[in-house]
C-alpha positions in Angstrom: 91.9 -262.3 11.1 92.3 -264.3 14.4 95.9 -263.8 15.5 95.7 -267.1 17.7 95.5 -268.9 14.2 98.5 -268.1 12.8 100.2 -270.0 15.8 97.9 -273.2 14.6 99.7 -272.5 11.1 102.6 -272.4 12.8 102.0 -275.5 14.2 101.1 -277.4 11.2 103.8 -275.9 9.1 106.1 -277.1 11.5 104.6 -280.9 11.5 104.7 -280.7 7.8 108.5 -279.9 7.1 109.6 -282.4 9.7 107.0 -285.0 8.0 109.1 -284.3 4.9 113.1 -283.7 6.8 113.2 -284.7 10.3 116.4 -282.8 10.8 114.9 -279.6 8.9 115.0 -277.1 11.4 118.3 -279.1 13.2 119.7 -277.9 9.7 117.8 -274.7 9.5 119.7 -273.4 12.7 123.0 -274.1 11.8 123.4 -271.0 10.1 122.2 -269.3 6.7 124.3 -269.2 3.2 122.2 -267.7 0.9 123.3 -266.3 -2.7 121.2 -264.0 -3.0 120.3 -260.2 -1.7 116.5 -260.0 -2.2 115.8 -255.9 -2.2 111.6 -255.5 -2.5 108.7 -253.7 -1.7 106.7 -254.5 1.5 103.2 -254.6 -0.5 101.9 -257.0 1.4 100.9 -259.2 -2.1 104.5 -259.4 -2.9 106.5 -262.2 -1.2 110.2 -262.7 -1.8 110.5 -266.2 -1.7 107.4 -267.9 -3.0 107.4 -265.8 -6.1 110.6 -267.0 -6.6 109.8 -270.6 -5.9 112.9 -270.5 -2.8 112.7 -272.0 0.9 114.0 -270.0 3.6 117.7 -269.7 3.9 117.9 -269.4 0.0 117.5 -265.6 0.3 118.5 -262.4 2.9 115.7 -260.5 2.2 115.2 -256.7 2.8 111.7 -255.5 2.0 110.4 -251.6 2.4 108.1 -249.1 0.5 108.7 -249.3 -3.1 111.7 -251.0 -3.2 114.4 -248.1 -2.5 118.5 -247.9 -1.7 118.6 -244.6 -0.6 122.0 -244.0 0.7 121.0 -242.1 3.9 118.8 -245.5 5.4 121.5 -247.0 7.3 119.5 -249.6 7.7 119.4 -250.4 4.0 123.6 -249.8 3.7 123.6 -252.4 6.9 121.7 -254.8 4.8 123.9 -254.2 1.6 127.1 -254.0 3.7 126.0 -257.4 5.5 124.8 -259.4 2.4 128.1 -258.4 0.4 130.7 -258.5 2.8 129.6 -261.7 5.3 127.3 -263.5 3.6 129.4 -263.3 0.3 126.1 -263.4 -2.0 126.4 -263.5 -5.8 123.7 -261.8 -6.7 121.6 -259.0 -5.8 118.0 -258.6 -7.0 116.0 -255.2 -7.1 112.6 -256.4 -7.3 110.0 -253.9 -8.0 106.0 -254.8 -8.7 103.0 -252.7 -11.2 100.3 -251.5 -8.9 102.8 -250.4 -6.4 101.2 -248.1 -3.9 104.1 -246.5 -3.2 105.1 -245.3 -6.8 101.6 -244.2 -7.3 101.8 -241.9 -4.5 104.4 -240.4 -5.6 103.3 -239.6 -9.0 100.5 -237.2 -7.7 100.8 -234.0 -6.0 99.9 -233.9 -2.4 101.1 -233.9 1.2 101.6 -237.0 2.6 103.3 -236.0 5.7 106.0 -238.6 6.8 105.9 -240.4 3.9 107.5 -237.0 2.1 110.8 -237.4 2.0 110.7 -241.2 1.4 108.8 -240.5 -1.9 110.9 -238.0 -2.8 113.6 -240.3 -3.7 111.0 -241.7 -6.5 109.5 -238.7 -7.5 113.4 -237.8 -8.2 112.9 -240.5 -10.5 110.3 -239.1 -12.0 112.3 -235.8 -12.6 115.4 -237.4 -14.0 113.2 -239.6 -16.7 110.5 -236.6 -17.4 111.0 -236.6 -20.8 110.1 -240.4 -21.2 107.3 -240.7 -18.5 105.4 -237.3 -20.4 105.8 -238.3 -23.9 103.6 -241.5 -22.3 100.0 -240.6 -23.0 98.5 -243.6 -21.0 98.0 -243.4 -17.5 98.8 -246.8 -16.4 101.5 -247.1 -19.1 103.6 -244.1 -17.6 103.0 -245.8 -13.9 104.1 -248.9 -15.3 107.4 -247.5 -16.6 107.8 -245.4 -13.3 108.1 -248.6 -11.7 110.3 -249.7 -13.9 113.0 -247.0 -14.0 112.8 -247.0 -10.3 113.8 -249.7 -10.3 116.8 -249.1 -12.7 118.0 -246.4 -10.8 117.7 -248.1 -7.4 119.9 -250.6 -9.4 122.1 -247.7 -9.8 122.3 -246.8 -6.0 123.4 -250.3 -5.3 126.4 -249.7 -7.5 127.3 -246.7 -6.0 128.1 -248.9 -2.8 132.0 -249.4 -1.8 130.6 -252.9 -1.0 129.1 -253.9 -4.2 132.3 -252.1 -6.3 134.6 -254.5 -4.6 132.5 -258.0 -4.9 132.2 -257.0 -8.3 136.1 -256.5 -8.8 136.9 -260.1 -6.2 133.9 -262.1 -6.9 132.0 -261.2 -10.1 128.8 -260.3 -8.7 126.6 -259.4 -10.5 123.0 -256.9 -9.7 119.6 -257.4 -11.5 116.3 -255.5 -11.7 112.7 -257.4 -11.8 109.5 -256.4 -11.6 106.5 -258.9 -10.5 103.4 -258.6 -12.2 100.7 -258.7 -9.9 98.2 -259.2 -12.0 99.8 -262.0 -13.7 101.8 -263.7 -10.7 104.9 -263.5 -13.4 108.7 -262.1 -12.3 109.7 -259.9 -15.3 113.5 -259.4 -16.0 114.2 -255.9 -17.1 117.4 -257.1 -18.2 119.4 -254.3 -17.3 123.2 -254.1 -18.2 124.6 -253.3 -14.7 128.5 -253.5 -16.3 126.8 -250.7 -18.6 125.1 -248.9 -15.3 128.5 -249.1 -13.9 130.7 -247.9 -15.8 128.9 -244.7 -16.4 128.9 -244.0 -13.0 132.4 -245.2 -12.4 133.9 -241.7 -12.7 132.1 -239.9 -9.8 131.0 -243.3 -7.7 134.3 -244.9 -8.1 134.9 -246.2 -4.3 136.6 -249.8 -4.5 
């Protein structure tokens, strides 16, 4: 790739919004009010708001390997703590993806130096849901549903959150886990009861 292009896509980007709003990026600067907390996965094949079909300012986005809330990366309680409490979203969106690189690394056994301990926290995961993910015969199938409860319990760590408790409690907001298909280009909604999530964790996580 030719870095210099991307500043001619730039370029034409820019012509073609203010073909379409001449005051786009006038409005663009006054500030962002978006209603939803986007949490993904930087795979570089996953983009937060085209998937969804959003324009910029629609969504506060935080993207990193495999989509995890670990609550020792203060810069993904900053993000949480920003969203919740000055941004006042609605909604926040744990957004997983099949063929993540990430959760496949984590299934196998080897050293992967600094990525360690940031795999742990899904092959921690795996521990907690062994039962399930070895009764599943299929390779891909058990990957699949790795993703899948990661992104359950990542769900979880964003409930554990002072922050999220107390929206919840003022504001009704409410927490959701997707995965995108890759291979399909389609956003699947995992459904996940996050009243249910919460209230089983309520007795040790209780902050708000």
């Amino acid at each position: 790739m030719d870095i210099k292009q991307i500043f001619t896509n730039n370029q034409d980007w820019v012509q073609k919004k203010l073909d379409i709003d001449p005051s786009y990026f006038n409005d663009l600067s006054k500030g962002q009010t978006p209603d939803i907390l986007y949490i993904g996965c930087s795979d570089s094949r996953v983009s937060a708001e085209e998937l969804m079909g959003l324009s910029p300012g629609d969504v506060f986005v935080l993207r990193n390997i495999a989509n995890m809330v670990p609550n020792t990366d203060l810069g993904v309680m900053s993000v949480i703590n920003y969203a919740v409490d000055h941004l006042k979203v609605n909604h926040i969106v744990v957004c997983g993806h099949y063929y993540c690189g990430g959760v496949q690394a984590a299934m196998k056994s080897a050293d992967l130096g600094i990525l360690n301990p940031w795999l742990r926290n899904i092959r921690d995961v795996y521990r907690t849901h062994k039962d399930e993910l070895n009764q599943i015969e299929d390779e891909e199938a058990r990957y699949k549903r790795l993703v899948e409860l990661n992104v359950e319990e990542q769900c979880i760590n964003v409930l554990k959150t002072a922050e999220v408790q107390r929206a919840r409690r003022d504001r009704d907001l409410t927490v959701h886990g997707w995965v995108f298909d890759v291979h399909s280009g389609k956003l699947i909604d995992l459904e996940i009861d996050f009243i249910k999530l919460l209230e089983n964790i309520r007795e040790i996580y209780h902050l708000d």
